[in-house]
C-alpha positions as a Python dict, from the first residue, in 0.01 Angstrom:
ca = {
    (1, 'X'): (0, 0, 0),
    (2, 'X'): (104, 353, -69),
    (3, 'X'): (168, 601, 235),
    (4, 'X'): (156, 947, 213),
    (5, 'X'): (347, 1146, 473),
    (6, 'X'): (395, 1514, 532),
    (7, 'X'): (762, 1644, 490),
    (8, 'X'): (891, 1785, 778),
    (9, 'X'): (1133, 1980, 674),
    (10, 'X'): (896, 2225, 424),
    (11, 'X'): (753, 2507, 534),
    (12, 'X'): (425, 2405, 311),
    (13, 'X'): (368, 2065, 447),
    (14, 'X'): (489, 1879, 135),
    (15, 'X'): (296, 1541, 87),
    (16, 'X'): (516, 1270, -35),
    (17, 'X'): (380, 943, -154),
    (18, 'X'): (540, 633, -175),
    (19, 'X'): (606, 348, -389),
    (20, 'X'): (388, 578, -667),
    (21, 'X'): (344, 392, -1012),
    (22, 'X'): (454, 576, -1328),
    (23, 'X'): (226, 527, -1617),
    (24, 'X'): (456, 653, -1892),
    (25, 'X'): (587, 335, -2050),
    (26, 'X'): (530, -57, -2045),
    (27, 'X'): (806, -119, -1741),
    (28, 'X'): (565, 47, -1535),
    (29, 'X'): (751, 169, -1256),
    (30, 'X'): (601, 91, -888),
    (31, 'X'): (900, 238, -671),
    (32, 'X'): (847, 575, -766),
    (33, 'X'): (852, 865, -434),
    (34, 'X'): (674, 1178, -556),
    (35, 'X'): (656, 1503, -360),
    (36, 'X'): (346, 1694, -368),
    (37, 'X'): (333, 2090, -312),
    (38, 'X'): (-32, 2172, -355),
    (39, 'X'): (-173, 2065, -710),
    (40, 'X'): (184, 2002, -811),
    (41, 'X'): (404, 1701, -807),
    (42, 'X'): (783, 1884, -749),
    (43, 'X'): (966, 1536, -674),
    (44, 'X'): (965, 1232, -870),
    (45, 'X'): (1245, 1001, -646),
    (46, 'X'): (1373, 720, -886),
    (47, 'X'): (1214, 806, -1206),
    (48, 'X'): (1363, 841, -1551),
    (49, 'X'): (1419, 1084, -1729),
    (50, 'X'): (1098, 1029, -1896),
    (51, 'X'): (886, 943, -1539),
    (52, 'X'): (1033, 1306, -1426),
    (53, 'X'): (904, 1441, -1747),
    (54, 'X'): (550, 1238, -1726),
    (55, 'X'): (495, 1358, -1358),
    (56, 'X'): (663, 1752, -1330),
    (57, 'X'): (470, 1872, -1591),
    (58, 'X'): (156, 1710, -1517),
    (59, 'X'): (-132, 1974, -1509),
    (60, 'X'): (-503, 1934, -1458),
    (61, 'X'): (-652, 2101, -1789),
    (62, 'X'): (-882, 2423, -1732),
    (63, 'X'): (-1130, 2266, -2053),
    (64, 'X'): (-1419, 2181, -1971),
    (65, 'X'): (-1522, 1828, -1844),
    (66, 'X'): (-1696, 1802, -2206),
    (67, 'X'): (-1724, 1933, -2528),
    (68, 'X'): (-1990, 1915, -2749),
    (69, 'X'): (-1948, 2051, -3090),
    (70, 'X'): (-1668, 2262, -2938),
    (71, 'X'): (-1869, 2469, -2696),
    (72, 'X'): (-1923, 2390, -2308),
    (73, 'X'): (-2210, 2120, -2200),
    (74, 'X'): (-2233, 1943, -1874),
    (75, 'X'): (-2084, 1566, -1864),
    (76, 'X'): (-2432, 1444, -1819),
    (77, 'X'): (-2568, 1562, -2165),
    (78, 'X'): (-2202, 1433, -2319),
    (79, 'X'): (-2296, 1113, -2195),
    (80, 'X'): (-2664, 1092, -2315),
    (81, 'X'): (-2506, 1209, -2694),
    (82, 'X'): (-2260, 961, -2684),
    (83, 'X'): (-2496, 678, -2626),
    (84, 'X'): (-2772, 833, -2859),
    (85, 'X'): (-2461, 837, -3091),
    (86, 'X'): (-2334, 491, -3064),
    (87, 'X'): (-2688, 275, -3053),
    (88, 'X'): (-2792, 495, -3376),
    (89, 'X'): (-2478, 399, -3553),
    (90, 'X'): (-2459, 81, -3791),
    (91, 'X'): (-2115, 2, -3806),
    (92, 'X'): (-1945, 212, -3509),
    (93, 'X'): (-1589, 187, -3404),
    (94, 'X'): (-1414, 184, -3045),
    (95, 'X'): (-1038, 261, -3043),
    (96, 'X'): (-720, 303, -2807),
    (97, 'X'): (-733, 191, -2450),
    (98, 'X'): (-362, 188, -2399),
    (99, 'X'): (-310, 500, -2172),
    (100, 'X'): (-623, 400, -1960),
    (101, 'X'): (-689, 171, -1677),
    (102, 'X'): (-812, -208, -1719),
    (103, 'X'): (-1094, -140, -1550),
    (104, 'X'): (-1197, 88, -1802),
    (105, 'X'): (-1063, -118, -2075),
    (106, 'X'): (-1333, -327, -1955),
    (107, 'X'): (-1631, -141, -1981),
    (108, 'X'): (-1532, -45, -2330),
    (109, 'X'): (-1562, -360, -2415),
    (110, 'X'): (-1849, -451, -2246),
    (111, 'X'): (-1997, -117, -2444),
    (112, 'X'): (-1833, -275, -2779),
    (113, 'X'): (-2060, -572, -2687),
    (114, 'X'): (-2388, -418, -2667),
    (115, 'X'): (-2342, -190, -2966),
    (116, 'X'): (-2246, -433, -3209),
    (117, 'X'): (-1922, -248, -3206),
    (118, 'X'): (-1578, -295, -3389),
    (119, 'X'): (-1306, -261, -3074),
    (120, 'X'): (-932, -174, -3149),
    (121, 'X'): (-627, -95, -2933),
    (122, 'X'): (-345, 76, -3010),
    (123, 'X'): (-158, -281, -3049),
    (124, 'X'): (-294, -290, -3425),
    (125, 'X'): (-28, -27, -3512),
    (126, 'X'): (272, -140, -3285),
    (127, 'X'): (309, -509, -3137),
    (128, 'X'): (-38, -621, -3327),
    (129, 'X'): (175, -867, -3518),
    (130, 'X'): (346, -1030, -3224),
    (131, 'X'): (-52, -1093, -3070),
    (132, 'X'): (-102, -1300, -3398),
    (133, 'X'): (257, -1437, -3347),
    (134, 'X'): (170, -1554, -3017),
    (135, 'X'): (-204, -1743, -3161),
    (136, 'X'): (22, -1881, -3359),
    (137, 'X'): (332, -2076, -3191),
    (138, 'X'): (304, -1964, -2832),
    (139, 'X'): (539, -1792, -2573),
    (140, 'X'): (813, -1920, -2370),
    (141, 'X'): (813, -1630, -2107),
    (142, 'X'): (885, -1499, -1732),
    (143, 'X'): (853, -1219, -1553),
    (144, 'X'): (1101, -930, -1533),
    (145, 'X'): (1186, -994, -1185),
    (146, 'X'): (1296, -1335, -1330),
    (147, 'X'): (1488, -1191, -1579),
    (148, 'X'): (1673, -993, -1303),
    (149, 'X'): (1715, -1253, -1083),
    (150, 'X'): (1871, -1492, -1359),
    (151, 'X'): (1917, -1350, -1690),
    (152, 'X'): (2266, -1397, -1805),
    (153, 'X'): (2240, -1321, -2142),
    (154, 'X'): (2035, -1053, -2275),
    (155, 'X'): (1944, -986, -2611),
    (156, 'X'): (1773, -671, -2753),
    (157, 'X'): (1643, -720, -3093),
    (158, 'X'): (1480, -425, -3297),
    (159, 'X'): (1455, -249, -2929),
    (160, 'X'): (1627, 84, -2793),
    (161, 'X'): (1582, 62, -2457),
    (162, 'X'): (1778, 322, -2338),
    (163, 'X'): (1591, 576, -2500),
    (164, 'X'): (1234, 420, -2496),
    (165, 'X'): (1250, 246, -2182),
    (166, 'X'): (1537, 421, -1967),
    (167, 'X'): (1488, 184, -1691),
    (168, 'X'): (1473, -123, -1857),
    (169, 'X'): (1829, -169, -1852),
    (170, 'X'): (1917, -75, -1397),
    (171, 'X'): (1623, -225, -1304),
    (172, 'X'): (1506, -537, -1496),
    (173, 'X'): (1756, -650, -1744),
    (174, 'X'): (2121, -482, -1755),
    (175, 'X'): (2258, -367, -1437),
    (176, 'X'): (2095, -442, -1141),
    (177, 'X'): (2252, -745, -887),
    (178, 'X'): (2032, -1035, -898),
    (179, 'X'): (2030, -1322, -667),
    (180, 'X'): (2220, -1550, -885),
    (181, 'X'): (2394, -1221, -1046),
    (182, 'X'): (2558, -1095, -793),
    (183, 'X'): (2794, -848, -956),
    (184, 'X'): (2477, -739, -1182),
    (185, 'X'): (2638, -614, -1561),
    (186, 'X'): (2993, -805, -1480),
    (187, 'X'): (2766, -1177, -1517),
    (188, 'X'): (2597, -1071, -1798),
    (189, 'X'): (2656, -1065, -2180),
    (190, 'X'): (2471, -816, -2394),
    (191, 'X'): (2337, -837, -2766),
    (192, 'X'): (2156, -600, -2951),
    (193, 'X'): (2058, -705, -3317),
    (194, 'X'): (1972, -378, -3517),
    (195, 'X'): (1981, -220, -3811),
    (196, 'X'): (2173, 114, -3666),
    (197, 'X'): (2401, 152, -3425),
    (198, 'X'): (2173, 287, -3133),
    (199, 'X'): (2198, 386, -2760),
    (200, 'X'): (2143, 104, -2649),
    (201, 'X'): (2374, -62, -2896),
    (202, 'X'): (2672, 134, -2742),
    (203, 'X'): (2565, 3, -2369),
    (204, 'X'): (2606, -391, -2550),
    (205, 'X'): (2866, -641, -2514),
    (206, 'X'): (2773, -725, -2909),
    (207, 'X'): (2664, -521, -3127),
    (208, 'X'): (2480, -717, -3458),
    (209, 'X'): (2433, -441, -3734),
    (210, 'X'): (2175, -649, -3962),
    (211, 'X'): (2082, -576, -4297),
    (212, 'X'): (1772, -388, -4326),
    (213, 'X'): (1443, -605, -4426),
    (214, 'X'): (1652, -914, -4374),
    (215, 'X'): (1517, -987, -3966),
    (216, 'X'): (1308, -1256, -4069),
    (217, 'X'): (1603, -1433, -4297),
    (218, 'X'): (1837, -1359, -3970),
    (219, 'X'): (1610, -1508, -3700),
    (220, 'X'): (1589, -1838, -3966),
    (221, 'X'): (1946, -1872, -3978),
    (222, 'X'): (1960, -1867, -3589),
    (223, 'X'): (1690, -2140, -3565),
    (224, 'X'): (1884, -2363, -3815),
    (225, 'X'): (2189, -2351, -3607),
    (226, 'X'): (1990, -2400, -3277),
    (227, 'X'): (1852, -2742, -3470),
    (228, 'X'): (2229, -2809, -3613),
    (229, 'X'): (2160, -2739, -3957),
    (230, 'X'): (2464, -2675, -4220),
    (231, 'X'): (2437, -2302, -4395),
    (232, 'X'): (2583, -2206, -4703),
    (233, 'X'): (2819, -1913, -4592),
    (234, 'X'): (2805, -1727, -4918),
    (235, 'X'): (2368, -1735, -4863),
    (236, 'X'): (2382, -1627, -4535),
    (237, 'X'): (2619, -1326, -4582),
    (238, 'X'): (2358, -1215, -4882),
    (239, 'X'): (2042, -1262, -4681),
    (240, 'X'): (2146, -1100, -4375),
    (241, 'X'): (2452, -873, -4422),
    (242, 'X'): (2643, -1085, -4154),
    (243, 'X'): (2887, -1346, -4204),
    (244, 'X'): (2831, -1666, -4076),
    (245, 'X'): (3073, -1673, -3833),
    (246, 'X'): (2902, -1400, -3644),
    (247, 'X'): (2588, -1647, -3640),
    (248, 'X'): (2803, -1908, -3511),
    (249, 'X'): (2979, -1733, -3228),
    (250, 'X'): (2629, -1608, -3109),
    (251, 'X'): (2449, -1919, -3124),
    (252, 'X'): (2731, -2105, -2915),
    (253, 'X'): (2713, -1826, -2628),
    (254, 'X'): (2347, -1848, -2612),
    (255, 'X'): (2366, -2252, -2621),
    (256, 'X'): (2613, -2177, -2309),
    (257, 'X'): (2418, -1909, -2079),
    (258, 'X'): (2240, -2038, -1781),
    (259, 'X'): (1906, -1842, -1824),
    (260, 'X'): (1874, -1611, -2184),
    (261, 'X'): (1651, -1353, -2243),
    (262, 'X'): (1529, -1220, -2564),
    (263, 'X'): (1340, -879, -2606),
    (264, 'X'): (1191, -705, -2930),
    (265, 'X'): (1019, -402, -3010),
    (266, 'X'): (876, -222, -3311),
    (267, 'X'): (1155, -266, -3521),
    (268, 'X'): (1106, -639, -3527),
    (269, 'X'): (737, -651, -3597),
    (270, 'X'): (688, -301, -3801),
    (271, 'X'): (896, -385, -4111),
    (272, 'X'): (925, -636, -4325),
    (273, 'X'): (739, -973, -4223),
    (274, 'X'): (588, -809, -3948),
    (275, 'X'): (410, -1093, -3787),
    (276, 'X'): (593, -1366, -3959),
    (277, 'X'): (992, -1220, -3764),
    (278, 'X'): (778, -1226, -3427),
    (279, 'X'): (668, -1620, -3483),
    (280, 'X'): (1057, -1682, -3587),
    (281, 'X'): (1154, -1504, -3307),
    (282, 'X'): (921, -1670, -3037),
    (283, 'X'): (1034, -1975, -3208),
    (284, 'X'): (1392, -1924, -3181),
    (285, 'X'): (1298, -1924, -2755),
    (286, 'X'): (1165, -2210, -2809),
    (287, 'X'): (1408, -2419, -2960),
    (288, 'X'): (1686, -2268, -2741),
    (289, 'X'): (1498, -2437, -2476),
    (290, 'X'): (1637, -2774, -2619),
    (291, 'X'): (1975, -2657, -2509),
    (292, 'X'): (1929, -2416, -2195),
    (293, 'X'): (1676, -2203, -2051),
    (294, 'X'): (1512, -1900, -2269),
    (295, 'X'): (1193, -1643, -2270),
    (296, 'X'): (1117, -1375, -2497),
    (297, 'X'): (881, -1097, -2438),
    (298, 'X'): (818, -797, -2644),
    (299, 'X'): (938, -445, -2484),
    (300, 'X'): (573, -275, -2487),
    (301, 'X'): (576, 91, -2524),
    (302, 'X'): (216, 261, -2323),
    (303, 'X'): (140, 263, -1990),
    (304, 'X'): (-106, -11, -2043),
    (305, 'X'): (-97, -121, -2346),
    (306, 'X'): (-66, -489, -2215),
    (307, 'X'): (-329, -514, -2016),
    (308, 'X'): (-510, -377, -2382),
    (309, 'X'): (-443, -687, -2498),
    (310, 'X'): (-489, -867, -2152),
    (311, 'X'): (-853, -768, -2103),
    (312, 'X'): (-951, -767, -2485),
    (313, 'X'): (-810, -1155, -2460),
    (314, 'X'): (-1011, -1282, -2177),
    (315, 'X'): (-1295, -1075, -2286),
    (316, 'X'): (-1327, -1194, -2598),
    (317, 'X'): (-1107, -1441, -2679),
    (318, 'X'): (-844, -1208, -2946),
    (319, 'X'): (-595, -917, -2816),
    (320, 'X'): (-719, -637, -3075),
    (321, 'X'): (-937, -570, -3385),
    (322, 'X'): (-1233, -744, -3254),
    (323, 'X'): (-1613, -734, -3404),
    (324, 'X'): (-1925, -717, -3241),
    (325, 'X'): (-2138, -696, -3556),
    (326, 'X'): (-2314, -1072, -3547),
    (327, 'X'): (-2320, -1037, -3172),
    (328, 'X'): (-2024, -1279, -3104),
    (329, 'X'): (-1678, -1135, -3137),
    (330, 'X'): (-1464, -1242, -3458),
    (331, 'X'): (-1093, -1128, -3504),
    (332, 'X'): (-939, -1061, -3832),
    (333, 'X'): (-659, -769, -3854),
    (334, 'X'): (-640, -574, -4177),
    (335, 'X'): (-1042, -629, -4174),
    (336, 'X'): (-1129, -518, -3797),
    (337, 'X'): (-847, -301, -3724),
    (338, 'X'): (-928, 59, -3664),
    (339, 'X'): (-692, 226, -3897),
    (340, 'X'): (-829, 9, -4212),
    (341, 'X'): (-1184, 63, -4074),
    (342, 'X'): (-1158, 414, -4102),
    (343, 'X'): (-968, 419, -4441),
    (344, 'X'): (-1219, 211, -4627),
    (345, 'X'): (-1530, 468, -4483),
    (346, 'X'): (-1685, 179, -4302),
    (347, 'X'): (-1732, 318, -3956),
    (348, 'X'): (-2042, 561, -3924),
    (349, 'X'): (-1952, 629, -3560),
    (350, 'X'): (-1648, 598, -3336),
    (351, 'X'): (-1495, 657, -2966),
    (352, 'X'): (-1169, 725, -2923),
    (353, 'X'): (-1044, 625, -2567),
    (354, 'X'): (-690, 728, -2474),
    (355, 'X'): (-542, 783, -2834),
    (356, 'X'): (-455, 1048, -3113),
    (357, 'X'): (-501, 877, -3429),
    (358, 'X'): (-555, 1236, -3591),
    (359, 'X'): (-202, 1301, -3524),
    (360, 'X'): (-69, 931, -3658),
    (361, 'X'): (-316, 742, -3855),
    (362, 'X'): (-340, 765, -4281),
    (363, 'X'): (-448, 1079, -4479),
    (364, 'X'): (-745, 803, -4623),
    (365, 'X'): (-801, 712, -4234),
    (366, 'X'): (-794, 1078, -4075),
    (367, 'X'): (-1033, 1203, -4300),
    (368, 'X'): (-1310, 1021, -4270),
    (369, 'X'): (-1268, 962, -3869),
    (370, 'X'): (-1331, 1376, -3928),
    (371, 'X'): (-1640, 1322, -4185),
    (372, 'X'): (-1796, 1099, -3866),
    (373, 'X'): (-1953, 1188, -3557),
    (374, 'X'): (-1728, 1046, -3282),
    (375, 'X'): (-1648, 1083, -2916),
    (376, 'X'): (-1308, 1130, -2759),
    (377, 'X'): (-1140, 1083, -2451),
    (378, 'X'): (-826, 1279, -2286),
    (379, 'X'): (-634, 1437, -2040),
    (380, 'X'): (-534, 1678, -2288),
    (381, 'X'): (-646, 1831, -2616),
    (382, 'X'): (-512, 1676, -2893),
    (383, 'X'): (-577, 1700, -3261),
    (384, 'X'): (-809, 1426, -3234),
    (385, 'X'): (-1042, 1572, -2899),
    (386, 'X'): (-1058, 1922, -3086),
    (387, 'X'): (-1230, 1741, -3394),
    (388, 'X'): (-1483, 1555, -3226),
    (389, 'X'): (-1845, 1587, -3126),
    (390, 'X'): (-1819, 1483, -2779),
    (391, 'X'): (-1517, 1581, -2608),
    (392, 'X'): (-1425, 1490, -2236),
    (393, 'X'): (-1154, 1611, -2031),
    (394, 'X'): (-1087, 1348, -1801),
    (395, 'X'): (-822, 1298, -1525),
    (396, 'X'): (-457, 1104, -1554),
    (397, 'X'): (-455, 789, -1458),
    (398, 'X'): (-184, 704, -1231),
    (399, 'X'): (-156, 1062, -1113),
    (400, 'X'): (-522, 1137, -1042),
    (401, 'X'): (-684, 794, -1062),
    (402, 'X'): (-663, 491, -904),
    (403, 'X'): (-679, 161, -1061),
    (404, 'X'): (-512, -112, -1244),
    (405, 'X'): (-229, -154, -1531),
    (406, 'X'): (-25, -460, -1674),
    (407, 'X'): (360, -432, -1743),
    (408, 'X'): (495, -557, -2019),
    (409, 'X'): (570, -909, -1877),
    (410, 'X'): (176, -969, -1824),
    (411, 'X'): (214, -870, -1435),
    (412, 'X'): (-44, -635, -1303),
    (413, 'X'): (-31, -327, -1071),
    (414, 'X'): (-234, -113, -884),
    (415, 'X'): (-192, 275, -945),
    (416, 'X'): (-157, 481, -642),
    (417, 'X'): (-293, 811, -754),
    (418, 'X'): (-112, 1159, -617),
    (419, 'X'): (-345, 1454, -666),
    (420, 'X'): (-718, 1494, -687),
    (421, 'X'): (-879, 1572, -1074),
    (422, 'X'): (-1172, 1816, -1026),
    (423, 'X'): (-1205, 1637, -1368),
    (424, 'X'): (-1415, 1271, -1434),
    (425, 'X'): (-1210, 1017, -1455),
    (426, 'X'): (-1315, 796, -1779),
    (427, 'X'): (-1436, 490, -1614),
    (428, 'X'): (-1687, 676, -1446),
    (429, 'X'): (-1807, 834, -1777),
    (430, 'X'): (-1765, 492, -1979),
    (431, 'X'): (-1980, 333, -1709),
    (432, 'X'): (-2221, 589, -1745),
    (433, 'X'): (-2224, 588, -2143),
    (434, 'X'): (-2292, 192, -2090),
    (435, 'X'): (-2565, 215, -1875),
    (436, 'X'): (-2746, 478, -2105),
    (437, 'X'): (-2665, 251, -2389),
    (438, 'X'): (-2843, -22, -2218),
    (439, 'X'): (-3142, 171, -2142),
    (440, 'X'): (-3137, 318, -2516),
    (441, 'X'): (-3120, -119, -2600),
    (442, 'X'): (-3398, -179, -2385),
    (443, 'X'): (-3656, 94, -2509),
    (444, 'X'): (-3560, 45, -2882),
    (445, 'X'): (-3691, -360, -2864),
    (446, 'X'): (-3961, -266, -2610),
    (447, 'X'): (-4039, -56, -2891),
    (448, 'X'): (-4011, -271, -3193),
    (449, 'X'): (-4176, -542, -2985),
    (450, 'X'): (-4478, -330, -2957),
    (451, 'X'): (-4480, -235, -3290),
    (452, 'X'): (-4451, -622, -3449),
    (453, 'X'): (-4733, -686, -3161),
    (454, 'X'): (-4986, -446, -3299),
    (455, 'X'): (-4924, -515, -3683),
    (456, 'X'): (-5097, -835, -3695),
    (457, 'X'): (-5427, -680, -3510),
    (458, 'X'): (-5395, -332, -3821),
    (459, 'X'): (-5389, -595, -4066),
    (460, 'X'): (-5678, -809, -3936),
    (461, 'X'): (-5865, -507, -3893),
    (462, 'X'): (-5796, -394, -4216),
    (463, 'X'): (-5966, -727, -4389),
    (464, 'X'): (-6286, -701, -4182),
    (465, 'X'): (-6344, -363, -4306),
}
């Protein structure tokens, strides 16, 4: 549990709170101190440079709560649009989720469900392909306090950690003493397989400078020496840009750690192959555990974009692009995922929960999400709340709100909010938006009931006359 303590030594009775959770990126820091001076947070103990960043400049917007066509309305008629707006629509769309808690992830869905709706995350456009990697040949994986504890060998493929995830490296993977590490980054060997020469690749033991477009061919060539299969030299060098030998040397040190650890980001499953490099990679994990012992788990980027995929996957079976339309959900990216939605003028109406895609989806895509009605939540104005009918300023989660968010190795935490939010946060508004869409449900067939109920008696009436 968190504690919150007045600081003695101010003059203003600073608040600190402990052990704080910083919502920023996928390691999800839960050791965090921050310092409270009013409506401020002027201490962020043991953040990154990012975390600092992510909780300094946090401000409570002065917006309005909500925004309706741009001008001020009260949350309560937002809400009553929104569901008029989403049980009219045919073919309506519900996408983000990432930078929100699961508890609201969860009520989106459940609103997905009883409007027939097509449900995306934020996944479809980042690790999407490693979700249909992982239907497809499974996951050898642990969590990061595993790793810690007994990862010897770490490899970063398609990642830059130090930049993206500045924490990754002292406190899960790289530095930190473990308690079969104890001289943490002396008993460990570090690989980074990339196509530049990044941050992180100057903080590696081993520094793999693949040819670009060639991941899939590399990751092959890795599995056929794991299964002690011969390689034409001359091939190899072509396909990947790397000699053989280089192969070689890196297969026998990963055949010879105690406990290996693989982790990929977007440069892995956003170029060529895309799903097809994550399968070879989770499959590579797998047949190194023929030899010794070895996960792999992608380096997520949002807050919570895992426990996207988490609660989309026990609600409905499939981690992202999900449809509602025959009233069971079906899965098919490319067809259900929000970005190709959009583009092909399909949706009629949309939500947008905890995402921008006017700043970062396709010309085709952005134009028609504008052409729509559609509802959008944020912290923040972004291009995307300033275009929609139904804007709602809502409060931070993590900072204001309470609640709970997966890491990136599938482990959840509890947020341990700072300040108070004079704002709504957006579970309470989804929850509201879901019980108005229920009533809306429940007087449309009460309706239509009556209606198919009295034709018989018109027509009857009609012959006698």
């Amino acid at each position: 549990m968190a504690t919150v303590t007045p600081d003695a030594s101010s003059e203003n009775e600073l608040k600190v709170v402990t052990d704080a959770t910083c919502t920023f990126c996928g390691c999800v820091c839960d050791d965090i101190d921050l310092t409270v001076d009013g409506d401020h947070i002027v201490k962020a103990k043991r953040a990154c440079v990012l975390g600092k960043a992510w909780f300094l400049n946090h401000t409570a917007d002065d917006r309005p709560s909500c925004l309706i066509h741009g001008k001020p309305a009260s949350v309560e008629a937002g809400i009553e649009r929104s569901a008029e707006m989403l049980v009219s629509a045919r073919y309506p769309l519900i996408y983000g989720l990432s930078d929100t808690t699961s508890e609201s992830q969860r009520t989106a869905v459940g609103i997905a469900d009883w409007v027939g709706a097509n449900i995306d995350t934020t996944s479809s456009v980042c690790h999407g392909p490693t979700g249909m990697a992982l239907q497809g040949v499974g996951e050898v994986t642990a969590s990061l306090g595993e790793v810690r504890n007994r990862g010897d060998m770490i490899i970063f493929w398609g990642a830059n950690p130090a930049e993206s995830h500045p924490r990754h490296f002292t406190r899960y993977s790289l530095t930190p003493k473990g308690m079969f590490l104890p001289n943490g980054r002396k008993d460990r060997t570090c690989v980074v397989v990339d196509v530049r020469k990044t941050k992180s690749a100057k903080a590696a033991d081993i520094f793999i400078p693949v040819k670009p477009r060639s991941d899939f061919e590399a990751l092959w060539a890795l599995r056929a020496l794991a299964n002690d299969v011969e390689l034409d030299p001359n091939q190899v060098l072509h396909d990947t840009g790397i000699e053989l030998s280089v192969w070689q040397d890196l297969m026998t040190r990963m055949k010879a750690a105690k406990y290996g650890a693989i982790f990929f980001g977007m440069g892995l499953t956003m170029t060529r192959g895309k799903h097809a490099n994550a399968e070879a990679l989770l499959a590579l994990a797998r047949d190194m555990n023929k030899h010794t012992r070895f996960i792999c788990k992608p380096n997520r980027g949002h807050g919570n974009v895992t426990g996207a995929d988490n609660v989309m996957a026990w609600r409905t079976g499939y981690p992202f692009g999900v449809n509602f339309m025959r009233g069971y959900p079906r899965f098919n990216p490319g067809e259900y995922t929000a970005s190709d939605v959009l583009a092909r003028k399909e949706a009629d109406a949309a939500m947008i929960i905890a995402a921008d895609p006017m700043a970062n989806f396709s010309q085709p895509a952005r134009d028609h999400l504008k052409a729509i009605p559609y509802i959008a939540f944020d912290p923040k104005e972004t291009p995307t709340t300033r275009a929609a009918e139904v804007a709602f300023t809502v409060a931070t989660y993590g900072i204001n709100v309470p609640g709970t968010v997966y890491r990136m190795d599938d482990v959840p935490i509890s947020l341990r909010p700072a300040l108070e939010c004079h704002h709504p946060s957006d579970l309470e508004i989804l929850k509201a938006i879901e019980k108005q869409v229920q009533k809306l449900n429940m007087e449309n067939a009460m309706a239509q009931s009556k209606d198919t109920s009295l034709r018989p008696a018109r027509e009857n009436f009609g012959s006698n006359e």
